[in-house]
C-alpha positions as CSV (number, residue, x, y, z in Angstrom):
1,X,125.6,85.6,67.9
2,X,123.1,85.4,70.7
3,X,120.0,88.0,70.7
4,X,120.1,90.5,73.6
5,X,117.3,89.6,75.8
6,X,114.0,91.3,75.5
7,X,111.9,92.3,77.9
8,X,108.2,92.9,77.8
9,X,107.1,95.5,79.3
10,X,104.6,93.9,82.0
11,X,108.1,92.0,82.7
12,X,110.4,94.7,83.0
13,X,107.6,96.4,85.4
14,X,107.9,93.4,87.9
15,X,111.4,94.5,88.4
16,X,111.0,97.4,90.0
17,X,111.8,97.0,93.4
18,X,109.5,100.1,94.2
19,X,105.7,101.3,92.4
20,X,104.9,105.2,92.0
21,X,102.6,104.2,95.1
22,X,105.4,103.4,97.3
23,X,107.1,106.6,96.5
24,X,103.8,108.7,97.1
25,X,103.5,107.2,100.6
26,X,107.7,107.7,100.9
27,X,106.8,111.7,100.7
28,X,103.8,111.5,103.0
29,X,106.1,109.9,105.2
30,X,108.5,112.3,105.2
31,X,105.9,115.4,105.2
32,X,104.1,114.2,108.6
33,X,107.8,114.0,109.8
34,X,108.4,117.1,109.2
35,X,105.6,118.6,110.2
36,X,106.2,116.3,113.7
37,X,109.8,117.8,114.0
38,X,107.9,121.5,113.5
39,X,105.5,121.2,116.4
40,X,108.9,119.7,118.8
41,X,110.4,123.1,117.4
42,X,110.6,125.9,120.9
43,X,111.7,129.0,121.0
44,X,114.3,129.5,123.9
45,X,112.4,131.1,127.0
46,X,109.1,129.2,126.0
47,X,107.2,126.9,127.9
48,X,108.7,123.1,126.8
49,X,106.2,121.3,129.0
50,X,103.2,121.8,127.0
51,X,100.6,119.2,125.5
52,X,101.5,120.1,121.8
53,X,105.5,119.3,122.7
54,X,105.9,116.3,124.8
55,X,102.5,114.6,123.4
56,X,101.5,115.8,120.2
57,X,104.7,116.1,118.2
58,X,106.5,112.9,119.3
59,X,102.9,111.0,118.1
60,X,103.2,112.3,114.8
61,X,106.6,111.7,114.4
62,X,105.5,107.8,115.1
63,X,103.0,108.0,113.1
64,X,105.3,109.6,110.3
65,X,107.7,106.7,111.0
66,X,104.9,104.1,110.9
67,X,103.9,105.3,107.4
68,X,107.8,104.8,106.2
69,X,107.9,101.4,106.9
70,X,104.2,100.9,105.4
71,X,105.7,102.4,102.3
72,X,108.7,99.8,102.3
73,X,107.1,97.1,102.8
74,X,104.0,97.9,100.3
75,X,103.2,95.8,97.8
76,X,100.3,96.0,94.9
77,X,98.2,93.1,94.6
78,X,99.4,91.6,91.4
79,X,96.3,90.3,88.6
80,X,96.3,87.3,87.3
81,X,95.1,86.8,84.0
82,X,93.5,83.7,82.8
């Protein structure tokens, strides 16, 4: 019978399609989009023209965007030992 195949651990780590990094950044992601979404939110009767609504919150939301695809596409830089 054939042995199952083993894996080291430094191997089996190189198959992980995402690091605890990219996770981290994932949630940061998803906070300053949430916190973007809050400063849109308006109260019915309120004024929907200010600074904070049509400039501030739709910036953060970019930026909370922005820092998604960071996270997807972030790799570590991997060591070579000699």
């Amino acid at each position: 019978m054939a042995k199952p195949n083993q894996k080291t651990q430094s191997s089996a780590k190189k198959d992980e399609i995402f690091s605890k990094k990219n996770y981290m950044l994932t949630g940061i992601a998803a906070l300053v989009l949430c916190i973007g979404f809050i400063l849109m939110y308006s109260k019915p009767g309120n004024d929907i023209y200010s600074f904070r609504k049509i400039t501030l919150a739709p910036i953060v939301v970019l930026l909370g965007f922005a820092i998604g695809g960071y996270a997807i596409f972030y790799r570590e830089k991997e060591t070579t030992e000699d």
